[in-house]
C-alpha positions as CSV (number, residue, x, y, z in Angstrom):
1,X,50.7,-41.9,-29.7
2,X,49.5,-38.9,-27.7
3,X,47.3,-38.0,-30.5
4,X,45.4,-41.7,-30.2
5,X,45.7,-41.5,-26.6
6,X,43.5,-38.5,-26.5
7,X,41.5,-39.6,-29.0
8,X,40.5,-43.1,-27.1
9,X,39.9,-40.6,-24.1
10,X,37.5,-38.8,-26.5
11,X,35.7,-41.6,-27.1
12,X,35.1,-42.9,-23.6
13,X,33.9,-39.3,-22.5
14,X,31.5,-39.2,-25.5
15,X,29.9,-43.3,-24.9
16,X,28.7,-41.8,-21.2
17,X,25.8,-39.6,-23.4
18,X,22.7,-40.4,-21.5
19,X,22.1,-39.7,-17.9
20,X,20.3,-42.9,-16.2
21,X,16.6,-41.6,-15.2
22,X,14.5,-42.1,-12.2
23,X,11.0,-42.2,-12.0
24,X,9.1,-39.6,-9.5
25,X,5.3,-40.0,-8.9
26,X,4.3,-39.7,-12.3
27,X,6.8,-38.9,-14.1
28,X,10.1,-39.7,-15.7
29,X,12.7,-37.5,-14.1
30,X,16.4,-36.3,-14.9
31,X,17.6,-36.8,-11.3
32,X,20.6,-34.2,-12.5
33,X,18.5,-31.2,-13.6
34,X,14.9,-31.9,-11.6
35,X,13.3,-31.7,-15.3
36,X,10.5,-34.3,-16.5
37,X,11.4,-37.1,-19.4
38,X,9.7,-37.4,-22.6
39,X,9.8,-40.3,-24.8
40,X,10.0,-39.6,-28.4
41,X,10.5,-43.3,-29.6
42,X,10.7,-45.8,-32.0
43,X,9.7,-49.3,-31.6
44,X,13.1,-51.7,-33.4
45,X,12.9,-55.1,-34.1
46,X,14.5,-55.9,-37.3
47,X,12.8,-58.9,-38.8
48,X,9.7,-58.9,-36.3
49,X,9.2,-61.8,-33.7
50,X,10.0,-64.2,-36.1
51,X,13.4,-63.1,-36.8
52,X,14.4,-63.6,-33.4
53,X,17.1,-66.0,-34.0
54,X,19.2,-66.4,-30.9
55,X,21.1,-69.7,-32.1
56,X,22.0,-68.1,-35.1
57,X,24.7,-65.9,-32.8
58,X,22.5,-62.5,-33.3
59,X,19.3,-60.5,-32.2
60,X,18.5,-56.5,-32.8
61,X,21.6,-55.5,-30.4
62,X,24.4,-57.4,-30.8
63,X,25.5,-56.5,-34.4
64,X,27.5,-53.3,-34.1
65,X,27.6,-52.4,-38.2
66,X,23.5,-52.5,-38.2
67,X,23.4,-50.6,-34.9
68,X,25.6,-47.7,-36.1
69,X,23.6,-47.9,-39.3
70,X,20.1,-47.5,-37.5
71,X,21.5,-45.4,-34.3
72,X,22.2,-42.9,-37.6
73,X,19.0,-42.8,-38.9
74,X,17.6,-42.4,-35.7
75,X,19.4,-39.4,-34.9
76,X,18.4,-37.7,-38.3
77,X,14.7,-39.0,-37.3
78,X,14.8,-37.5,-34.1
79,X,13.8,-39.9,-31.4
80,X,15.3,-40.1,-27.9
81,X,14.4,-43.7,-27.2
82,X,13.7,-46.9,-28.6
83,X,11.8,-50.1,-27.5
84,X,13.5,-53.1,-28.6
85,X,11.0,-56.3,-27.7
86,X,13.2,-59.6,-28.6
87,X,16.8,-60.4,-26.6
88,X,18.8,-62.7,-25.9
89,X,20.6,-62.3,-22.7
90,X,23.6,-65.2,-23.7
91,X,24.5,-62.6,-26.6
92,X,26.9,-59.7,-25.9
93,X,25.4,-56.0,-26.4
94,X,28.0,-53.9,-25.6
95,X,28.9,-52.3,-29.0
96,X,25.5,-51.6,-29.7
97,X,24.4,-50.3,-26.2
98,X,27.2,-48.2,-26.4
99,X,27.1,-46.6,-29.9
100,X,22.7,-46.0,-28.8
101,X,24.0,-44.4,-25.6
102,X,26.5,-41.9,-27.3
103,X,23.7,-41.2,-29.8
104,X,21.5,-39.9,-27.0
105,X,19.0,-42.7,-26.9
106,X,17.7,-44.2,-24.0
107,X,16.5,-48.3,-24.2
108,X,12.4,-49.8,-23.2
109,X,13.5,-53.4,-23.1
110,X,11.0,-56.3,-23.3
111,X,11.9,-59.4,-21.2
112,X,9.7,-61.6,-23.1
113,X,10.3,-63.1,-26.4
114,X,8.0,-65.2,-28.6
115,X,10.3,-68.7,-28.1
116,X,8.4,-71.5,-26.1
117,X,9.9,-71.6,-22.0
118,X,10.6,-67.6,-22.8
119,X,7.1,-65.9,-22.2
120,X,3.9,-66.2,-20.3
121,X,1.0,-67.4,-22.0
122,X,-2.1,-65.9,-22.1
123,X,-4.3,-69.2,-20.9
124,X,-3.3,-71.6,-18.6
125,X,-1.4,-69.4,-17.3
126,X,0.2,-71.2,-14.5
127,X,1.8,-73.5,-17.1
128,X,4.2,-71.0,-18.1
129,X,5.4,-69.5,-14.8
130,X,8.2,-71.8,-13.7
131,X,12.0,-71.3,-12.6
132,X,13.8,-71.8,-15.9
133,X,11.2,-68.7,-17.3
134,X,12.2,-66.7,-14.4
135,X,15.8,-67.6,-14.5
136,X,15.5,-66.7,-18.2
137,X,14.1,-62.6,-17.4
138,X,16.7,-62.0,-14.7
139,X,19.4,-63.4,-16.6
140,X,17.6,-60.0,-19.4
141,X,18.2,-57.8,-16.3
142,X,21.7,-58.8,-16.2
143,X,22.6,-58.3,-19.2
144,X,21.2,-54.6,-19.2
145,X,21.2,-53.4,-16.4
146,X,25.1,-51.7,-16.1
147,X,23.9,-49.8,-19.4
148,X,22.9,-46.3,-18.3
149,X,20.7,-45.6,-20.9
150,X,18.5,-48.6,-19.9
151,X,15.2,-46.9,-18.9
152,X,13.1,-49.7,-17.8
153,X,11.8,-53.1,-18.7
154,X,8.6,-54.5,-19.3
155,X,7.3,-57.8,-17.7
156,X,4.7,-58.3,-20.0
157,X,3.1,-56.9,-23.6
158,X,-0.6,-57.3,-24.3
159,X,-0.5,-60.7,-22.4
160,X,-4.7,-59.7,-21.9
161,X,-6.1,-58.5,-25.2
162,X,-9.8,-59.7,-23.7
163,X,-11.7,-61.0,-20.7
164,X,-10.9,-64.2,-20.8
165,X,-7.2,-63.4,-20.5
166,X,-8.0,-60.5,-18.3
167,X,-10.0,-63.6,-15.9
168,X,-6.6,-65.3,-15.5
169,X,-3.4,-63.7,-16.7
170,X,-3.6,-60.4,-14.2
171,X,-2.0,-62.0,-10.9
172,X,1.2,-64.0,-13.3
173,X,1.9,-60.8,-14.8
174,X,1.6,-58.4,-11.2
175,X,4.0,-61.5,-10.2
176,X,6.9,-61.6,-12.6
177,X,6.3,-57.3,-11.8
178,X,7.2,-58.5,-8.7
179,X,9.8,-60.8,-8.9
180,X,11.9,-58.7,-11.4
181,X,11.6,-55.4,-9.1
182,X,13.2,-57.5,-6.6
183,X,15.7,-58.9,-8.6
184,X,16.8,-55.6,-9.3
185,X,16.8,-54.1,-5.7
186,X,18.9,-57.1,-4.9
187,X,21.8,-57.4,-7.7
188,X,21.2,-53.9,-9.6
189,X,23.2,-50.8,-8.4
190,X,21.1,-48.5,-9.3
191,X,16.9,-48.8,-9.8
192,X,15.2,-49.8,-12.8
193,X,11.7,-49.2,-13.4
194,X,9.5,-52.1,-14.1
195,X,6.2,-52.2,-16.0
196,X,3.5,-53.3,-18.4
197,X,2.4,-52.3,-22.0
198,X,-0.8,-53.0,-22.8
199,X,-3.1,-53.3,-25.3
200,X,-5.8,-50.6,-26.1
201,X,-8.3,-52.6,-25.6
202,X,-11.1,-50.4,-23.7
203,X,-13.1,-53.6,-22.2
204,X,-9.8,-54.4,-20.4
205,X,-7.3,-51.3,-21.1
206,X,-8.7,-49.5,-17.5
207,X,-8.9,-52.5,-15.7
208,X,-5.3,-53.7,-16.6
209,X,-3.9,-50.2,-15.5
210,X,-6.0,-50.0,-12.3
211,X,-4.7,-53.9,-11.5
212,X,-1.6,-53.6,-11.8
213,X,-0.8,-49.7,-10.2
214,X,-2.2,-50.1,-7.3
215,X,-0.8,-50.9,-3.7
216,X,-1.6,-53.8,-1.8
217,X,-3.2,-52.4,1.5
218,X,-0.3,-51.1,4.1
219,X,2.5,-51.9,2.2
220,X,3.1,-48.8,0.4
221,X,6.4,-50.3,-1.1
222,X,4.7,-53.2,-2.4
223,X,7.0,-54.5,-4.9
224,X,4.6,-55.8,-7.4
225,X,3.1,-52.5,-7.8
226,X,4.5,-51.5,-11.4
227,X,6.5,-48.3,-12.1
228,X,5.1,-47.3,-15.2
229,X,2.3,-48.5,-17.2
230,X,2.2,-48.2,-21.3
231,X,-0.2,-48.6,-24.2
232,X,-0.4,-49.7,-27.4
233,X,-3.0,-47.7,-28.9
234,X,-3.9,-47.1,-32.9
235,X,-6.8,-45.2,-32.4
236,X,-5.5,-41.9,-34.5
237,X,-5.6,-42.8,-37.9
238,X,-4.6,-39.9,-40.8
239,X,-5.7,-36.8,-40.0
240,X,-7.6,-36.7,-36.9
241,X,-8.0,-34.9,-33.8
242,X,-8.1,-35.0,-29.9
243,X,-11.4,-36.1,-29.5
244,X,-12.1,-38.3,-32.7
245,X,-9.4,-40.8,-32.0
246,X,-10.6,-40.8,-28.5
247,X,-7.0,-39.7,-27.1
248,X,-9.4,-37.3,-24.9
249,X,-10.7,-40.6,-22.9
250,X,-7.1,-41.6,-22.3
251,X,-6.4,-38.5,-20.9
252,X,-9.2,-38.6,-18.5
253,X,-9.0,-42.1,-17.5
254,X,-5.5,-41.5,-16.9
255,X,-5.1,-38.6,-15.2
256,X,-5.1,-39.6,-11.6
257,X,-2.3,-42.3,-12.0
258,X,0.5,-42.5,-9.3
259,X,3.1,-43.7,-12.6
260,X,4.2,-42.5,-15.6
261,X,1.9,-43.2,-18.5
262,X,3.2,-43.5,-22.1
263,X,2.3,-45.3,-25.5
264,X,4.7,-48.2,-26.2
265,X,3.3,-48.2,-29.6
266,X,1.3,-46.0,-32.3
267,X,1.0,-45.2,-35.9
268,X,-2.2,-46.2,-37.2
269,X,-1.9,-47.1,-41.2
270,X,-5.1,-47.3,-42.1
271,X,-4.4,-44.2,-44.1
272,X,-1.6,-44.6,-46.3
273,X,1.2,-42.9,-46.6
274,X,1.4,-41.7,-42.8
275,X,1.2,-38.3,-41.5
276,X,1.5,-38.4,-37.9
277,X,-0.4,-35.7,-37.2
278,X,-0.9,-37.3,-33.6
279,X,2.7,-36.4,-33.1
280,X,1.6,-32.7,-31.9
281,X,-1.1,-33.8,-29.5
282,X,0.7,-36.1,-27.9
283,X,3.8,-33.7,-26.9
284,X,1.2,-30.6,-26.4
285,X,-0.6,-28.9,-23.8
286,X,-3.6,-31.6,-24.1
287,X,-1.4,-34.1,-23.1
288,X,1.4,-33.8,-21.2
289,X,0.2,-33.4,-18.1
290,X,-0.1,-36.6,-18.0
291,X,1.1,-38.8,-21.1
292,X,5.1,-39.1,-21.0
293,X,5.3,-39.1,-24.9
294,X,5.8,-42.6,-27.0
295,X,7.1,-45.2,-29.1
296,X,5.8,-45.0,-32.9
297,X,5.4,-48.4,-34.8
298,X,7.6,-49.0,-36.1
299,X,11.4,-48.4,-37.8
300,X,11.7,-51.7,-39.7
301,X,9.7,-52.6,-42.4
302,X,7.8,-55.6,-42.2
303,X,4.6,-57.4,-44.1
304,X,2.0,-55.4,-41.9
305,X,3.7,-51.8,-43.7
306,X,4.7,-50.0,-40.7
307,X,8.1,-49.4,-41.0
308,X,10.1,-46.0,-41.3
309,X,13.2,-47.9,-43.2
310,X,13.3,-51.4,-45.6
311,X,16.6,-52.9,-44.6
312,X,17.8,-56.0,-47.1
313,X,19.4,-59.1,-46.2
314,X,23.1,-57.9,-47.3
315,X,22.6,-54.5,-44.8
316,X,21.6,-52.0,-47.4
317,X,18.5,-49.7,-46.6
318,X,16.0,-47.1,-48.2
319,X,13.8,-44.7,-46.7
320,X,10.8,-45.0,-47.1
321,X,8.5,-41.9,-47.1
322,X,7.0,-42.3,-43.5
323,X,10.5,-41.9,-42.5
324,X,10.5,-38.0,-43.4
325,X,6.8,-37.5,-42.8
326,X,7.6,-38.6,-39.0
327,X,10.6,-36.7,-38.6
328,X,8.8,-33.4,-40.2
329,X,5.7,-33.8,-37.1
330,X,9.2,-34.4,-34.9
331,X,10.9,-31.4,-36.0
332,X,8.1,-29.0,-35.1
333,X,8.1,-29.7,-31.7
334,X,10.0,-27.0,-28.8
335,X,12.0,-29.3,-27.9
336,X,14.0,-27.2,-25.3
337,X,10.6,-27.2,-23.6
338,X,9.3,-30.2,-23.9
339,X,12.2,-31.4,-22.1
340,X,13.0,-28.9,-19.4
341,X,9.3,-29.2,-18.0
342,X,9.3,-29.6,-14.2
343,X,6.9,-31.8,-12.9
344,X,4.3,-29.7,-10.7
345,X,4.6,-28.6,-6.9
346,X,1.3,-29.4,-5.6
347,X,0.5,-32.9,-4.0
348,X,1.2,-36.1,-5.8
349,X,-1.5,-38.6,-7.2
350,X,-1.8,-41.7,-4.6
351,X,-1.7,-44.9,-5.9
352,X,-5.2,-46.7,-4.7
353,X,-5.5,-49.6,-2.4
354,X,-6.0,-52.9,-4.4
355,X,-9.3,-53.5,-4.1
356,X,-12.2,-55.7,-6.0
357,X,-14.2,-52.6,-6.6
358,X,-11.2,-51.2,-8.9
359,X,-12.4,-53.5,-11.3
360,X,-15.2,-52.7,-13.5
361,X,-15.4,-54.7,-16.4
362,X,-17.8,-58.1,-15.2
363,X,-14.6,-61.3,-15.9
364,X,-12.0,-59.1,-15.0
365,X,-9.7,-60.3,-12.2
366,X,-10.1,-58.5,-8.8
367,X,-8.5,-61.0,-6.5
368,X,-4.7,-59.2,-5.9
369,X,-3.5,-62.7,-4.5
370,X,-0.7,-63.3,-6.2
371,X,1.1,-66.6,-6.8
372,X,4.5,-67.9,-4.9
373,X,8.2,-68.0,-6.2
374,X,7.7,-71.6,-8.4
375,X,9.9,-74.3,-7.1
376,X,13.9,-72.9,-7.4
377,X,13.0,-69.6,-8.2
378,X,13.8,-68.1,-4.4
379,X,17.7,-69.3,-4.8
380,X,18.2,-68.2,-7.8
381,X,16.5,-64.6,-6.7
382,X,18.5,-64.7,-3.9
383,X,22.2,-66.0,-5.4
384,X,21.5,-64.1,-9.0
385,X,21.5,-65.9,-12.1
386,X,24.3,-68.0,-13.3
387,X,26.4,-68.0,-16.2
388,X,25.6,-64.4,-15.0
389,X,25.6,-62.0,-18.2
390,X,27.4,-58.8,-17.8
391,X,27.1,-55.9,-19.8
392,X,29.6,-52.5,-19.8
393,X,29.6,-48.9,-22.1
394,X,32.8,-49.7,-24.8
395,X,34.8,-47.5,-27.0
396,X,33.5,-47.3,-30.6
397,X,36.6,-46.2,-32.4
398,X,34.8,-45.5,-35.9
399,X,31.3,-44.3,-36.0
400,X,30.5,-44.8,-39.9
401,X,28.2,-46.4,-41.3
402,X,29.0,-49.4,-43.8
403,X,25.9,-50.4,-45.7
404,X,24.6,-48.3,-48.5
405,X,21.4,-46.4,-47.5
406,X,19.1,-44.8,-50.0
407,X,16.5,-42.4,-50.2
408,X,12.7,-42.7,-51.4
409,X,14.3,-41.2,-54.7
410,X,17.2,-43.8,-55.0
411,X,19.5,-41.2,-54.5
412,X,22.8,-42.4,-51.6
413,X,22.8,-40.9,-48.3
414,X,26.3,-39.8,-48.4
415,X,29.0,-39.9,-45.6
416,X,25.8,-41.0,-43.1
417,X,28.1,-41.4,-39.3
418,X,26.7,-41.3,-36.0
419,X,27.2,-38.2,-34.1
420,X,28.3,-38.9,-30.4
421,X,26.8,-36.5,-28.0
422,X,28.4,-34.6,-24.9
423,X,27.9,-35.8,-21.2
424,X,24.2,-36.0,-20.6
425,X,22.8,-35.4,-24.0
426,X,19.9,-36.7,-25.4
427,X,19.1,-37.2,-29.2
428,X,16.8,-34.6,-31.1
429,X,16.1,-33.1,-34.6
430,X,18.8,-31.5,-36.1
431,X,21.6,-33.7,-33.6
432,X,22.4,-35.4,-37.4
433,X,21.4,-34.3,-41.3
434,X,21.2,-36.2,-44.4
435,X,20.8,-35.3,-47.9
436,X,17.5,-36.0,-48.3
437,X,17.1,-36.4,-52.5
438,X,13.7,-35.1,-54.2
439,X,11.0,-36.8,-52.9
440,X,11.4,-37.5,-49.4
441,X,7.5,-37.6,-48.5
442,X,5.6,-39.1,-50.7
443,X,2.5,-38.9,-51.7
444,X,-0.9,-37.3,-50.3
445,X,-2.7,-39.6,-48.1
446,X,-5.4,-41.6,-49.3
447,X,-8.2,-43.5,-47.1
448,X,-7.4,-47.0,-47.6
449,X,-4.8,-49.7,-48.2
450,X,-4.0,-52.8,-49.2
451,X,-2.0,-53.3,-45.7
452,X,-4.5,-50.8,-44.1
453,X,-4.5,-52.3,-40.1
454,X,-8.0,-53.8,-39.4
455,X,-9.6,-51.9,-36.3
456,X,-12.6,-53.6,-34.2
457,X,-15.4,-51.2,-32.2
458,X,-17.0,-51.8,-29.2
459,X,-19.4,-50.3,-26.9
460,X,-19.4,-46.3,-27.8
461,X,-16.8,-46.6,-30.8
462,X,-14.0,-47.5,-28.0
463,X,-11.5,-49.4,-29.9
464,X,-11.4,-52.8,-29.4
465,X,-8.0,-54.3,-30.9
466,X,-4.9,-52.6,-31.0
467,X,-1.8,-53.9,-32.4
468,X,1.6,-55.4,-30.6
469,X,2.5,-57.3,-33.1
470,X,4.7,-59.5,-31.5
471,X,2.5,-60.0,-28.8
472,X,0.0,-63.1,-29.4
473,X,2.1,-65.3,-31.3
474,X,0.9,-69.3,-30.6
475,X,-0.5,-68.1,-27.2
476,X,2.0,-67.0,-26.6
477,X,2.3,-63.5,-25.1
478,X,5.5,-61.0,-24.8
């Protein structure tokens, strides 16, 4: 009895892993050692937006056997973070929140999903912005928001992907900014960064991040200002560099922002199998400064051929080759530096006043007048949502995995367990190992694909379509 006393003490001391993190100007700061955050991610959405079932009684976190199963894999992949786009707030997450938490990971958590009533659309987009959608995100920030390895959520993902959208979509999405921000001050003990991941789309990318950072004039704590803004970018495909994929005009257009800046998603597969090579740019001296790392695309296998891991129906999974070819570009990173950076001493970057002349691109919305609460929205704002979902850290008292996971090779990953991690730990190479068989990445590169993702130009070979793939589904956006 005292033994399994101190063993269920054991437990609870390991699920508090993660320490919750604030954000600082610019970055993403550990509020416990002063140091900066970055996000070595992995976007997880098992069966894509169409597998978002949440009348079938599950959605990507509320299965605990799959999420010690993947939380495992993600250890030995390295990551620190993963972006999960599709939820159901009337589910209970607990087990798997907990068991990602005492793996070191932190959680990017879409509000969205790709169900009619649960997203804005991307025309008419008044249509969409009613109570019973509002109701429906806060009831999201319930749910998540006791978890302290929640790191933010996002109001929106590629809701513009052109002008057209960018004409009309700009003030709905600053709003539900808004509107979840102060949904948060009001009924969250703690704050929770909200933001917006966009796509790299260079007629609109510049104009969504200067529309939605900046403050509306004398009210420096505007609340539909967003935290953080995030982009889904493809643009490095095999073996390129800093300038060819055009991360170098990221970095420029960037580097006066007043809020962390990130990729949600990358991993370009136009060259087959993946290399990553973008994976020491992003965390070096080119970048860093002012990119706070990313979310590669993505762990799941699906029909577009991005995935890390095929997982069957019955829960059994096999690497795939991208899975070690990622966590080899992971592994080569200082990670004790990466994340002990401090953020600099000098002066901060000011967020700019909200003004028409922010806006370049000739379409674009520059009015910052944003729409009212709809009709019920201020109560339920006010009073919180109700049934109110609540979500707590639980014991785990077994961390094995079940299913039977493979290697490229065939070969069985034997005794695969997550690895619970001390008081304000976070996940990186070497945390967990595998046996890895004899062929664990594949095969040299070659130029095309069958799958290969199709990549538009525009004006002075800026990218012109990026990928979120559960994004624009039906006009509907995420």
């Amino acid at each position: 009895m005292i033994l399994q006393s101190a063993l269920l003490a054991l437990s609870a001391t390991l699920a508090a892993a993660v320490q919750p993190l604030v954000v600082k100007d610019n970055y993403f700061i550990n509020p416990k050692t002063g140091n900066r955050f970055q996000i070595i991610g992995v976007a997880y959405q098992p069966g894509g937006s169409a597998g978002y079932k949440p009348q079938e009684g599950f959605d990507p976190l509320s299965r605990k056997e799959h999420c010690l199963r993947d939380a495992a894999l993600m250890q030995v992949l390295g990551v620190n973070t993963i972006r999960v786009y599709n939820l159901s707030p009337d589910l209970n997450h607990d087990e798997c929140a907990s068991i990602f938490n005492a793996a070191g990971m932190y959680m990017l958590l879409d509000v969205n999903s790709p169900l009619v009533g649960e997203s804005l659309q991307n025309f008419n987009t008044w249509e969409s912005y009613y109570d019973t959608y509002l109701n429906r995100t806060f009831a999201v920030v319930e749910a998540f928001k006791n978890y302290p390895n929640t790191l933010a959520f996002f109001s929106g993902n590629e809701v513009i992907s052109d002008i057209p959208s960018g004409k009309v979509v700009p003030p709905y999405v600053r709003a539900v900014t808004r509107d979840l921000k102060n949904y948060i001050a009001k009924h969250s003990s703690r704050p929770i960064p909200v933001g917006y991941s966009a796509a790299d789309v260079r007629d609109v990318l510049f104009d969504s991040y200067n529309y939605f950072q900046c403050h509306e004039e004398g009210d420096e704590k505007d609340m539909s200002h967003g935290d953080l803004f995030a982009l889904n970018s493809y643009s490095w495909c095999g073996n390129s560099d800093f300038k060819k994929s055009t991360f170098d005009d990221l970095v420029e257009g960037f580097k006066e922002s007043s809020v962390p800046i990130f990729y949600s998603e990358y991993g370009c597969n136009e060259v087959t199998p993946r290399i990553f090579t973008e994976v020491g740019t992003i965390y070096g001296p080119e970048m860093t400064d002012v990119f706070s790392g990313g979310v590669v695309y993505e762990y799941v296998q699906e029909d577009n051929n991005y995935g890390l891991v095929d997982v069957k129906e019955d829960g059994t999974a096999e690497i795939l080759p991208d899975f070690y070819a990622f966590r080899d570009q992971v592994a080569k990173l200082d990670h004790k530096a990466l994340q002990s950076m401090k953020p600099p001493s000098g002066p901060a970057n000011k967020a700019p006043v909200c003004d028409p002349k922010l806006i370049k691109t000739k379409g674009f919305a520059n009015n910052f007048t944003l729409p009212e609460l709809p009709p019920n929205a201020p109560e339920i704002l006010e009073a919180g949502v109700k049934p109110k979902p609540s979500g707590k850290l639980v014991d785990i008292s077994d961390w094995k995995v079940t299913f039977k996971v493979t290697n490229p090779d065939g070969s069985e990953i034997e005794n695969l367990a997550v690895k619970p991690l001390s008081n304000d730990e976070t996940n990186q190479p070497g945390t967990n190992t595998v046996n890895e068989g004899t062929s664990s990445t594949g095969s040299a590169p070659s130029e095309t694909s069958s799958n290969a993702a199709v990549v538009g130009y525009g004006a002075a070979g800026a990218p012109t379509m990026a990928f979120g793939f559960f994004a624009l589904l039906a006009g509907l956006a995420l």
